[in-house]
C-alpha positions in Angstrom: 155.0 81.7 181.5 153.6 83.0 178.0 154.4 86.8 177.4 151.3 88.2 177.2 151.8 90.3 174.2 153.0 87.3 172.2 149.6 85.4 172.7 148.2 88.5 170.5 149.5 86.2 168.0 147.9 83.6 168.6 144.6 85.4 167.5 146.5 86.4 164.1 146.5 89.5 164.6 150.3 91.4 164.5 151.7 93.6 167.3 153.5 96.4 165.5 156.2 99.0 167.5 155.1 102.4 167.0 158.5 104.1 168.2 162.0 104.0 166.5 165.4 105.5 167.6 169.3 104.0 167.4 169.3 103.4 171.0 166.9 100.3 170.3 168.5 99.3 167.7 172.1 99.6 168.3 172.0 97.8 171.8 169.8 95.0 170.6 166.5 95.7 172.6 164.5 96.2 169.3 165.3 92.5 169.0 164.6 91.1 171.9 161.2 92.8 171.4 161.4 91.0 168.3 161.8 87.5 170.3 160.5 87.8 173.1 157.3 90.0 172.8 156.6 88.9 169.0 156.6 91.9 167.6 156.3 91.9 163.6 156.9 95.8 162.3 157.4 99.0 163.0 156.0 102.4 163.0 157.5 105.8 163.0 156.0 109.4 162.4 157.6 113.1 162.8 157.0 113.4 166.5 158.6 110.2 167.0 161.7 111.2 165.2 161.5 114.3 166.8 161.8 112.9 170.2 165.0 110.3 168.6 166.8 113.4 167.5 166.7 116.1 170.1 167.3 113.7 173.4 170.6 112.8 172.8 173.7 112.6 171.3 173.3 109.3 168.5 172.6 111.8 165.7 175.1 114.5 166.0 177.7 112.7 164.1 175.7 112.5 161.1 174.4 115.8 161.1 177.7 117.5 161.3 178.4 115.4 158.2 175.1 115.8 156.1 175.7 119.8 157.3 179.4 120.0 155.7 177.7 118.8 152.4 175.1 121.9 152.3 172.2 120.1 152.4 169.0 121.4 153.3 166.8 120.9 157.1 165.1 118.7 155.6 167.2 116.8 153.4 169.6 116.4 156.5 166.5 114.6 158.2 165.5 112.5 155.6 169.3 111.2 155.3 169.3 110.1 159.4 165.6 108.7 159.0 166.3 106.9 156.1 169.6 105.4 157.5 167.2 104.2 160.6 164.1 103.2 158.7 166.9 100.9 156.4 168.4 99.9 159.5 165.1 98.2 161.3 164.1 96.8 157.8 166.7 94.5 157.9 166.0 93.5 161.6 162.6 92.9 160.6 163.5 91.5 157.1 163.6 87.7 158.8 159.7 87.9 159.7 159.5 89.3 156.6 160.6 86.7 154.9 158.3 83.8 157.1 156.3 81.3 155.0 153.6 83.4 154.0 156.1 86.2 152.5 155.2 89.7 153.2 152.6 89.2 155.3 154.5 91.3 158.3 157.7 92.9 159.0 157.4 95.8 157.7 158.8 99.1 158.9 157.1 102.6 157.9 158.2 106.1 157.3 156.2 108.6 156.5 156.1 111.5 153.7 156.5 115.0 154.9 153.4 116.3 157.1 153.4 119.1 155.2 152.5 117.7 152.4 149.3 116.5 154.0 146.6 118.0 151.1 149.3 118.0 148.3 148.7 115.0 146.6 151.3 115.5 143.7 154.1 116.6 146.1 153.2 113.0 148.5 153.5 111.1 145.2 156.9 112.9 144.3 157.8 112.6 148.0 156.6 108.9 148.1 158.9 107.7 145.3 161.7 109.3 146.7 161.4 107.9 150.0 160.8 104.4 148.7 163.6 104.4 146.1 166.1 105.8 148.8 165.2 103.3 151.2 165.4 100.6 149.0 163.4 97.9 151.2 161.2 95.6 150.2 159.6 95.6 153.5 159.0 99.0 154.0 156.1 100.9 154.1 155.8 104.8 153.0 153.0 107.1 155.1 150.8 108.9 153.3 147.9 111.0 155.4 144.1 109.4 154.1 142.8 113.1 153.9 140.4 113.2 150.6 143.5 115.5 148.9 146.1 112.2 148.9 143.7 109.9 148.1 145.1 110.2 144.1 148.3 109.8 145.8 147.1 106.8 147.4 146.3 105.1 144.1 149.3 106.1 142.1 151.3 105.0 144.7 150.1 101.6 144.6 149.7 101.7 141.3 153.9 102.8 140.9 154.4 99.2 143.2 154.6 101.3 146.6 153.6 99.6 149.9 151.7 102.1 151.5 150.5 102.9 155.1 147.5 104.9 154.4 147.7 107.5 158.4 145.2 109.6 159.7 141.8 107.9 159.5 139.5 108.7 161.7 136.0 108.1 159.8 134.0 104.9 158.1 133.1 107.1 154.9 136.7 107.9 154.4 138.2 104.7 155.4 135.8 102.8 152.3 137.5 105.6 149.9 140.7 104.4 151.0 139.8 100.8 150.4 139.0 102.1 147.1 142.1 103.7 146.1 144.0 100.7 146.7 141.7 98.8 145.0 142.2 101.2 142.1 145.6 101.3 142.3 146.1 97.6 142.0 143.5 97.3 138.6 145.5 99.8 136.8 149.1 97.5 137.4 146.6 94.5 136.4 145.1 96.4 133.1 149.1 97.1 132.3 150.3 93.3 132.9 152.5 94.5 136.1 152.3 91.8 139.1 150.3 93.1 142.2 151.2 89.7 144.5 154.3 92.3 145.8 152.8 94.9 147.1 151.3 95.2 150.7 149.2 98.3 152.7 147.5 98.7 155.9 144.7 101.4 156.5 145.8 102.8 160.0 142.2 103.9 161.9 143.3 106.1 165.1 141.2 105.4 168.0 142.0 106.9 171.0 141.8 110.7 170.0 138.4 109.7 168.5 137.3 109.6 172.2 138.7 112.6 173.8 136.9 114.6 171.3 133.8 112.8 171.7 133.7 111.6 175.4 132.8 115.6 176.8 130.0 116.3 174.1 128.3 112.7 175.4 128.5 113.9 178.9 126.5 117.5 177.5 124.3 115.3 175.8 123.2 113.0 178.6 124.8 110.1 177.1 127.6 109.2 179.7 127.4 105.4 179.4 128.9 105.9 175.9 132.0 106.8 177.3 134.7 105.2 175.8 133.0 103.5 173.6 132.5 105.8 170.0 136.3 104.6 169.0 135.9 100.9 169.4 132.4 101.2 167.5 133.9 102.8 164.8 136.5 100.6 165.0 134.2 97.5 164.4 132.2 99.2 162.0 135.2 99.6 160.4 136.2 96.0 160.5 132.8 94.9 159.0 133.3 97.0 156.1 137.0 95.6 155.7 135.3 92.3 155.7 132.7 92.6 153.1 135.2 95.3 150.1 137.8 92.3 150.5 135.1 89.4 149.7 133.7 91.3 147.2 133.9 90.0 143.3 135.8 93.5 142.8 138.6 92.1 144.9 137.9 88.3 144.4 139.4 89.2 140.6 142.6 91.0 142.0 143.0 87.9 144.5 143.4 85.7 141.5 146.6 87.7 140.3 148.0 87.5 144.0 146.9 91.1 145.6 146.7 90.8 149.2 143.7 92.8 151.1 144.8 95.8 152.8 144.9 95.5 156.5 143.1 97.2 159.1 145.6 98.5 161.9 144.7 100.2 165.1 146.7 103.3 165.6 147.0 106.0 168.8 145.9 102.9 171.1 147.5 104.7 174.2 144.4 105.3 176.5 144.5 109.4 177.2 142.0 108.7 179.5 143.3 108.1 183.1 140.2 106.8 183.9 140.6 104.2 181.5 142.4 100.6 181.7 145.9 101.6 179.8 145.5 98.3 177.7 141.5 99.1 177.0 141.7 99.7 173.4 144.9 97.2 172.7 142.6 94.4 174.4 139.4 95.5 172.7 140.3 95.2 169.6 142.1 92.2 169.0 140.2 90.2 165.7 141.8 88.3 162.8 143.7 89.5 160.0 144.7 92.9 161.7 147.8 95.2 162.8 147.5 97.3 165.9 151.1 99.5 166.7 151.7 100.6 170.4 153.8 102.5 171.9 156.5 101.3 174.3 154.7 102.2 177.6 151.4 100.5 176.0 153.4 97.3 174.7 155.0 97.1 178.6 151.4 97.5 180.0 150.2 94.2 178.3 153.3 92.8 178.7 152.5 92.9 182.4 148.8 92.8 182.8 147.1 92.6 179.0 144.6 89.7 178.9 144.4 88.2 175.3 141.4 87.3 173.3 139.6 88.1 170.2 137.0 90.8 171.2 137.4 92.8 167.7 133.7 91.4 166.7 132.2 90.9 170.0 128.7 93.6 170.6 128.3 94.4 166.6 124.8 95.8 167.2 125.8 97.2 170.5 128.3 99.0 168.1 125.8 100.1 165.3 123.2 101.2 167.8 126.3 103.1 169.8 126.9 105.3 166.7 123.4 105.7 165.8 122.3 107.1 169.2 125.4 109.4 169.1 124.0 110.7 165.5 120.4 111.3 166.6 121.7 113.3 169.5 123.0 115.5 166.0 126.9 114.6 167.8 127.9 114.7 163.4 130.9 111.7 163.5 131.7 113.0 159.8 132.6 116.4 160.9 134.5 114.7 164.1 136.4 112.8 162.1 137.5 116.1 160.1 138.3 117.8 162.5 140.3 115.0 164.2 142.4 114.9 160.6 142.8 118.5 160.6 144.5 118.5 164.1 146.1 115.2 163.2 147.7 117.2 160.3 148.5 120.3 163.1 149.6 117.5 165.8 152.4 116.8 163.2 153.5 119.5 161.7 154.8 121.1 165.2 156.8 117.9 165.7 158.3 118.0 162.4 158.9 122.3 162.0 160.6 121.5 165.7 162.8 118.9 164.3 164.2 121.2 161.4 164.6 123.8 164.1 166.5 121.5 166.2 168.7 119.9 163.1 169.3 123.6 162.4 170.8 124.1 165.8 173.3 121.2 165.2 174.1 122.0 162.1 174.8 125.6 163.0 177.0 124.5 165.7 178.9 121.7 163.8 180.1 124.2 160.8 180.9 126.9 163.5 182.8 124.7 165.0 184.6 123.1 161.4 
């Protein structure tokens, strides 16, 4: 029987794994998922890390080591994640390197959360990161708040592949589109090749809803349940699909740039009363990423029904988010709040992992 998750595939769209630890890697299960489920990249982020680093025992080793050469929380963190992030690039380096090159496989780690509105300390951060993991098919995280979206552009403009996170809004998802754009006229306008360099735009979905869903029920708009994320989602898509026709882009198509990539992030359903596959089988459209967790990708796996929906109900969509904003529900100061506790959401993770790195490495020199 076809895996159900594979079939995804079939409506060119990739599957990306939004979890990383050793575990996976070290006993082979990251590659099965490879073979058997097709999955074609990877996602990680501070709370996944945390979770990696404080349940067990693979990363004590290293920490007492990093910790006998007085280096820093941080600096100790960035030393196992990078070791990690190099270590699933290579699994992932044979899709990688498929017939149309770069087009997948490509594993992401993101710049320190607190860095979130610093756009000089991402870029610092960014080349760091990317020169230390020394990957072709990675993929450095930097937050779309309007802050890092200079960051954005240098960093693509440096030769960065870039995961723009955090985007929760249409207005601020066509500035992102715009800052890669940017970035990849000023290597043009200096004669550097852009046919290299890759992005996605990551648009979170489901904690779109759970802000949304109780003001609809105050409002007297209940059948909109559920539904604000995919809209935005397919509004989204439609703008993806006129920026990368555009002449603007048709130019920077000519010297081999690729379009950056919509992918569907936080596509867990938080809502019990939701399918747990609802926004995974939603939005399935050409030409996109969506990353799921482990419990979502197993879901599918054993009940996910395949198909491209991503452009099914357009007006249904466009009349969704218009009857949302003449009952005065504001989607651009949703969508800022949403980033701001996207920020908050992790930054705990991460100041938790320090503290817990802290513990280890107190406890491996008191016991040197």
């Amino acid at each position: 029987m076809e895996n159900n998750v594979k079939k995804i595939h079939d409506f060119d769209q990739s599957i990306w794994l939004d979890y990383i630890d050793r575990k996976i890697m070290n006993t082979g299960e990251l590659q099965k998922l490879i073979d058997e489920d097709g999955i074609r990249g990877l996602t990680s982020n501070p709370a996944i890390f945390e979770k990696a680093i404080s349940s067990g025992s693979d990363y004590d080793e290293n920490i007492k080591t990093l910790a006998q050469e007085d280096k820093s929380n941080e600096a100790i963190f960035y030393g196992l994640a990078v070791a990690d992030i190099q270590q699933a690039a290579d699994l992932f380096k044979p899709v990688y390197d498929e017939e149309v090159k770069g087009s997948d496989g490509y594993v992401s780690l993101e710049v320190s959360p607190h860095l979130a509105l610093n756009a000089d300390g991402t870029i610092k951060q960014a080349r760091e990161l990317w020169k230390a993991v020394d990957r072709d098919n990675v993929m450095i995280k930097i937050p779309g708040t309007a802050q890092c979206l200079p960051a954005i552009k240098q960093s693509i403009s440096d030769g960065i592949n870039i995961n723009v996170t955090l985007l929760f809004g249409l207005e601020r998802y066509e500035a992102v589109v715009d800052a890669y754009m940017s970035g990849l006229e000023v290597r043009v306008e200096k004669g550097q090749s852009v046919d290299q360099i890759a992005s996605v735009a990551s648009f979170f979905l489901s904690r779109i809803d759970v802000l949304v869903d109780p003001i609809l029920n105050e409002k007297g708009l209940d059948d909109l349940k559920g539904d604000i994320a995919i809209a935005l989602a397919r509004k989204a898509y439609e703008i993806y699909k006129r920026e990368f026709s555009s002449d603007r882009f048709r130019k920077l198509e000519a010297k081999g740039a690729k379009p950056q990539r919509l992918l569907w992030a936080s596509t867990s359903s938080k809502d019990p009363s939701f399918s747990d596959v609802k926004y995974v089988e939603a939005l399935i459209g050409p030409k996109t990423v969506n990353t799921i967790p482990m419990e979502t990708l197993e879901a599918f796996r054993d009940h996910g029904k395949a198909a491209a929906r991503l452009e099914d109900d357009l007006d249904k969509a466009t009349q969704a988010l218009e009857r949302v904003e003449q009952a005065s529900i504001r989607l651009k100061d949703i969508s800022q709040q949403l980033e701001d506790e996207g920020i908050e959401k992790f930054n705990k993770p991460y100041d938790k992992l320090l503290d817990a790195i802290n513990t280890q490495k107190e406890k491996s020199l008191a016991s040197a």
